[in-house]
Every structure is written in C-alpha cells, then in structure tokens.
MIKELUM-641452 format. One record per residue (C-alpha): x, y, z; residue number from 1. Coordinates in pm, 1 decimal. Layout:
+----------+----------+----------+-----+
|        X |        Y |        Z | num |
+----------+----------+----------+-----+
|        X |        Y |        Z | NUM |
...
+----------+----------+----------+-----+
END
This chain:
+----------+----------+----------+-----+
|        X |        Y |        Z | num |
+----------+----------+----------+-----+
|  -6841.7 |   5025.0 |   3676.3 |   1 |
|  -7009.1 |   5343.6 |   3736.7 |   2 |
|  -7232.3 |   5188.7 |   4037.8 |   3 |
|  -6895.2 |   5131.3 |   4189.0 |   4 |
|  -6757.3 |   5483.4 |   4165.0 |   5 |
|  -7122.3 |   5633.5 |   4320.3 |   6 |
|  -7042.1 |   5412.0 |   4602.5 |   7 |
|  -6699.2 |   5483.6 |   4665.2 |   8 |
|  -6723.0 |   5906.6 |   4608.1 |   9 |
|  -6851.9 |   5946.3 |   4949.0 |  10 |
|  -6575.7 |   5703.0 |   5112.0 |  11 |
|  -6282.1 |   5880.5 |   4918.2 |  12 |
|  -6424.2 |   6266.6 |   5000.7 |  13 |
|  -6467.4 |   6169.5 |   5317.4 |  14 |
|  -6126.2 |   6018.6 |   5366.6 |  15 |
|  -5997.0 |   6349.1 |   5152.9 |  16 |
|  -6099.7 |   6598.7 |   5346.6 |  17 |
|  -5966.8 |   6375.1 |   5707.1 |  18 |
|  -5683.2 |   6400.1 |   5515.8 |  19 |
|  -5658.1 |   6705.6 |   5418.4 |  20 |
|  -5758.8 |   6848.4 |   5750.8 |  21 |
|  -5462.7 |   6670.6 |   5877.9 |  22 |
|  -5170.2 |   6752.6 |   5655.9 |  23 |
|  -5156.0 |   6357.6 |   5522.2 |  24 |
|  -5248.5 |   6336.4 |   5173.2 |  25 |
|  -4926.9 |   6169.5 |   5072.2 |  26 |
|  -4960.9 |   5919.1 |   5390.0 |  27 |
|  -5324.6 |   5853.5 |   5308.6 |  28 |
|  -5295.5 |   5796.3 |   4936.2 |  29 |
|  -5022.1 |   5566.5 |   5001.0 |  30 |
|  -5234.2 |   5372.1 |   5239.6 |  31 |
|  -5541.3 |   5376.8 |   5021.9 |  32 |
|  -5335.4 |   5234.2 |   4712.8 |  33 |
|  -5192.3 |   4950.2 |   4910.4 |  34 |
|  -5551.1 |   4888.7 |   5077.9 |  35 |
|  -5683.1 |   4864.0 |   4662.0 |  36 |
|  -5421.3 |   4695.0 |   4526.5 |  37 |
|  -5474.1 |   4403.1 |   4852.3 |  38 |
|  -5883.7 |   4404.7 |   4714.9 |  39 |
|  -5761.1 |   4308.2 |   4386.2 |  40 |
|  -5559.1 |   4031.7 |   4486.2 |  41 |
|  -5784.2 |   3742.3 |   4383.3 |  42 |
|  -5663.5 |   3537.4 |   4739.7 |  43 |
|  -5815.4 |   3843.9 |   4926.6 |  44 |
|  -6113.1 |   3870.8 |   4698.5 |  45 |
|  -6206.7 |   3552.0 |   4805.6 |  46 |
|  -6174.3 |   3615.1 |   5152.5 |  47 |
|  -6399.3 |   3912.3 |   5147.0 |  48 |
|  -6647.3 |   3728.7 |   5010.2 |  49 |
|  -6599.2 |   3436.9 |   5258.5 |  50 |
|  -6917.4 |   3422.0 |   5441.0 |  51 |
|  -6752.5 |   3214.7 |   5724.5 |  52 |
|  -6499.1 |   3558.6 |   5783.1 |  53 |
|  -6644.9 |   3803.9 |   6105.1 |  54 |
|  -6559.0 |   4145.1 |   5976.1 |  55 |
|  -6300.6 |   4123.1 |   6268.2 |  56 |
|  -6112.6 |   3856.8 |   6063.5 |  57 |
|  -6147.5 |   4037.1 |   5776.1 |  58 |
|  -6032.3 |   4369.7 |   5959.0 |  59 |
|  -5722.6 |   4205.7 |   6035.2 |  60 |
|  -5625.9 |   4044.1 |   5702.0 |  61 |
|  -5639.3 |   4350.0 |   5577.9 |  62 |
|  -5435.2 |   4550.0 |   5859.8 |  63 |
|  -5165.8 |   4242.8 |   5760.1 |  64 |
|  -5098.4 |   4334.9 |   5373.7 |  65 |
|  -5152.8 |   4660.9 |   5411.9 |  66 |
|  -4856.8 |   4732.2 |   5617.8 |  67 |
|  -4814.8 |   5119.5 |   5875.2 |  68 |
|  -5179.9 |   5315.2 |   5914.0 |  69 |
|  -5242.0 |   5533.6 |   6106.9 |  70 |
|  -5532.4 |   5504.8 |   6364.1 |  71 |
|  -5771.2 |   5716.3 |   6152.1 |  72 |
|  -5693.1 |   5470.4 |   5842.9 |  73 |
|  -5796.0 |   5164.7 |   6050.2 |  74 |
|  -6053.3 |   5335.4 |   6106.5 |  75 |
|  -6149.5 |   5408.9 |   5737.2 |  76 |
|  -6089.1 |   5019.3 |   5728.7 |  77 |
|  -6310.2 |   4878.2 |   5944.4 |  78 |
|  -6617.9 |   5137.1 |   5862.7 |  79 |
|  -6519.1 |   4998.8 |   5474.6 |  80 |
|  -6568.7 |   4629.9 |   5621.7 |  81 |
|  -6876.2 |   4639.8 |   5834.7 |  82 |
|  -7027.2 |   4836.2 |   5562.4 |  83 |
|  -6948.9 |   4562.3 |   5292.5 |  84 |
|  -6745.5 |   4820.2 |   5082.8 |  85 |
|  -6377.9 |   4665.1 |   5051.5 |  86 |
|  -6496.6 |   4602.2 |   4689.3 |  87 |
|  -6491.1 |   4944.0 |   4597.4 |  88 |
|  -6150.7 |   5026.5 |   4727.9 |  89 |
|  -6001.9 |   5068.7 |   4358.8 |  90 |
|  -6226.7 |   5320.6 |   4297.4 |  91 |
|  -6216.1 |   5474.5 |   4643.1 |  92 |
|  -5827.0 |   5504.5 |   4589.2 |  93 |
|  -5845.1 |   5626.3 |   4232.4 |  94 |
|  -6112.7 |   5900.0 |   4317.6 |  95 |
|  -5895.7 |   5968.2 |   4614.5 |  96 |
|  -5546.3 |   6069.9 |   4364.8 |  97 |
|  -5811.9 |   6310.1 |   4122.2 |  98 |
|  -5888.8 |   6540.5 |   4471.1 |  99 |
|  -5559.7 |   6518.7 |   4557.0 | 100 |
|  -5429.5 |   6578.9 |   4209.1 | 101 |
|  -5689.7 |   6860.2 |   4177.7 | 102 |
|  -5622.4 |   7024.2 |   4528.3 | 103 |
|  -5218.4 |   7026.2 |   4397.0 | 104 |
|  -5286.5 |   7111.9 |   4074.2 | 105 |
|  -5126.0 |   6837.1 |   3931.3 | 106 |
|  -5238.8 |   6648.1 |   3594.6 | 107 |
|  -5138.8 |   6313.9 |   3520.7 | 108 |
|  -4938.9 |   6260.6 |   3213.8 | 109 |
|  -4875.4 |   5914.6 |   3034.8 | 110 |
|  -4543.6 |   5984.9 |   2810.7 | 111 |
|  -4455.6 |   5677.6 |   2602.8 | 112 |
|  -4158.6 |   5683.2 |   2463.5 | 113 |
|  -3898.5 |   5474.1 |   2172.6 | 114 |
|  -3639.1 |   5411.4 |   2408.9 | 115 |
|  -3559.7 |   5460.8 |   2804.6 | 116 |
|  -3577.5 |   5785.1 |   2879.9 | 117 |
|  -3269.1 |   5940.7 |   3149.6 | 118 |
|  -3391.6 |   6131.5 |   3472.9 | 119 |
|  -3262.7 |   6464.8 |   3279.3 | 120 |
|  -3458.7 |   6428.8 |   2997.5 | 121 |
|  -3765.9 |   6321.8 |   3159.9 | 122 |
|  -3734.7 |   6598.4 |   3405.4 | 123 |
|  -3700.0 |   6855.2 |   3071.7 | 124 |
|  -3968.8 |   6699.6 |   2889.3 | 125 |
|  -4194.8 |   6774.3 |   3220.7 | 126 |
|  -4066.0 |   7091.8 |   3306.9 | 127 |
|  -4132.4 |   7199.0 |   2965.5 | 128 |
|  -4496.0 |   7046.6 |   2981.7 | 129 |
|  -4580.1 |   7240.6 |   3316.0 | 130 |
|  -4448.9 |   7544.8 |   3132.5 | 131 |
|  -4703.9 |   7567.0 |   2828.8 | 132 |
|  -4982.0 |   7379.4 |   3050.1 | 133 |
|  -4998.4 |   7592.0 |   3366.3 | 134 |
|  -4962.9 |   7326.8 |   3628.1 | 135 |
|  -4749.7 |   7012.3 |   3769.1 | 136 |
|  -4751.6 |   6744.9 |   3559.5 | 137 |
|  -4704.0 |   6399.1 |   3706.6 | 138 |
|  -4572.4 |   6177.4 |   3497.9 | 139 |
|  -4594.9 |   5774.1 |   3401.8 | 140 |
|  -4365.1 |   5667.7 |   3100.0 | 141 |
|  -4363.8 |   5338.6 |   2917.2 | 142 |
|  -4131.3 |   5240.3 |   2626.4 | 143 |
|  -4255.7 |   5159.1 |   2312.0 | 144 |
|  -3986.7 |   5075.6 |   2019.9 | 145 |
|  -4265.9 |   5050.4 |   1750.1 | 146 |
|  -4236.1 |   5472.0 |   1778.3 | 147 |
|  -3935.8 |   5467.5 |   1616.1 | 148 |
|  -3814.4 |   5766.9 |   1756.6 | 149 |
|  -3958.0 |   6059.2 |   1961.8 | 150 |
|  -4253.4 |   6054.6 |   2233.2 | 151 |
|  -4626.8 |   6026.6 |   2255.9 | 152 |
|  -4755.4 |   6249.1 |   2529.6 | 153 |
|  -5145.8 |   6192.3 |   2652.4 | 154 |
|  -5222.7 |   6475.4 |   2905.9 | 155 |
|  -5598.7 |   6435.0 |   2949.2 | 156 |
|  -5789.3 |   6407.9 |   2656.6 | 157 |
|  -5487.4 |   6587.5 |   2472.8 | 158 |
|  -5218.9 |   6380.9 |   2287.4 | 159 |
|  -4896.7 |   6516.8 |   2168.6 | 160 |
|  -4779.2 |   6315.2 |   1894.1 | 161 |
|  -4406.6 |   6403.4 |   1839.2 | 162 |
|  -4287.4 |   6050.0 |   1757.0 | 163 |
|  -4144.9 |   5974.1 |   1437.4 | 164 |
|  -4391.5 |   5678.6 |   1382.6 | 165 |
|  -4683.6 |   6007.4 |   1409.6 | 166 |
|  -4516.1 |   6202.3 |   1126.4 | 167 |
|  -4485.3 |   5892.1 |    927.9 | 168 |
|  -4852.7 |   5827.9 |    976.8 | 169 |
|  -4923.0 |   6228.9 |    928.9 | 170 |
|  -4682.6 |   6227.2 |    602.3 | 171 |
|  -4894.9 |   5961.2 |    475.9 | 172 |
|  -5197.7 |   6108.3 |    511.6 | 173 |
|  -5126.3 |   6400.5 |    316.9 | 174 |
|  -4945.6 |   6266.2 |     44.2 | 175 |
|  -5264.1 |   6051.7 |    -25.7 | 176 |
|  -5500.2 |   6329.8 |    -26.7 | 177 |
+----------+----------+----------+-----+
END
C-alpha cells in the first residue's frame, strides 16, 4: 500500500541515520525485522488494535517477542506505539534494508535454482555476479525442479535466464518463427 510506505519513510530514515550514526545497522535491521515480522502475526494484530490495550501494554508485548534492543530501539518502539504506527512496521523494516543495502552497495538477488545448490557454488555463482555487476550481491535462493537444469537469476528488474527450461522456451520460440 503506497499510503503505508509514505508513512513509514520518515520512521525508517530516521531510525537509519540513528543507526548509522552509531555503527548498528546490522543490530538495528535485525531488530526492525523481528519488530515486523511480530506486526504480522495475526495474535499481535489484534492486540494493536485492541482498544482496551494502554500503549504501555502494548509497549511491552512488543518488547516480549521481540527479544535484545537496545535502549534507542525501545525507544523507536514506543514513539511507533503512541503514534499509532506499529502497522507500518513491514514497510518501516523493508525501507530500512534498501538504505542499508544502498549505503553498502549491496543489491538483492533472488537465484532460483533446479536443485540445492552447495555453499561453493553459491558462493561462485555470487562472486561471479558482483564481478560483471559492480557491487555485493546478497543473495536468496529457492529450488525449483520444473527448471530442469541451470538457474534463474532476478537482480532488479534484470533476469538471467540460464536454466535449461529458458532455452527450451527460447528454442521454441525461434523454431516457430
């Protein structure tokens, strides 16, 4: 929702450049993705929308499920609570990893693959990637065994089709025209 992400931009920079300032982007994305993935959770959905909840109680649920932060990150918490904005914390955690992605120069890749791929081969397959590309690539793979053979790379809006299922398709396509 695109209301949602204008609401969470300022939350995220803000908590980007605390952050930054301090040397924790690791420790504050970490935080900020367990904080989103508790707002999902439909049981804690409900409770945020629990009238009968202070924004103490709410504080505090939270703080439970959301394990070690650091006193700057309850703080984060509690302005997100007693400003109503807990909803957005997907989006504050998402827009978070792009300026942290973007101040490391790091792109995230989403490599799906036939079969398993080994630690070696992923680490080739990347090293290779920040080679022609320019800059870290961080990877997410998923197996798919209707490729056949090969992997599907989506860098962006690029997609590097070197499956054997692809050049099927491509082979196709040219022997019908």
């Amino acid at each position: 929702m695109a209301e949602n992400v204008t609401i969470a931009r300022p939350y995220a920079e803000a908590a980007f450049e605390l952050a930054r300032s301090t040397g924790a982007l690791a420790s504050w994305q970490a935080a900020l993705a367990r904080l989103a993935a508790a707002a999902v959770d439909p049981a804690m959905r409900e409770c945020m929308h629990d009238p009968r909840l202070t924004p103490a109680t709410l504080a505090d649920l939270f703080l439970g499920v959301a394990g070690e932060l650091t006193p700057e990150q309850c703080n984060f918490l509690s302005i997100l609570v007693d400003n109503r904005r807990l909803d957005v914390l997907p989006e504050i955690s998402a827009l978070f990893e792009e300026l942290k992605n973007a101040q490391e120069d790091t792109r995230e890749a989403r490599v799906i693959s036939a079969f398993p791929l080994t630690e070696a081969q992923l680490a080739k397959l990347v090293g290779e990637l920040e080679r022609k590309f320019g800059y870290k690539i961080k990877p997410t793979v998923e197996v798919d065994p209707e490729l056949i053979g090969g992997v599907r790379i989506a860098l962006g809006d690029q997609v590097i089709d070197a499956s054997v299922r692809g050049k099927l398709n491509a082979m196709a396509v040219s022997l019908k025209n």
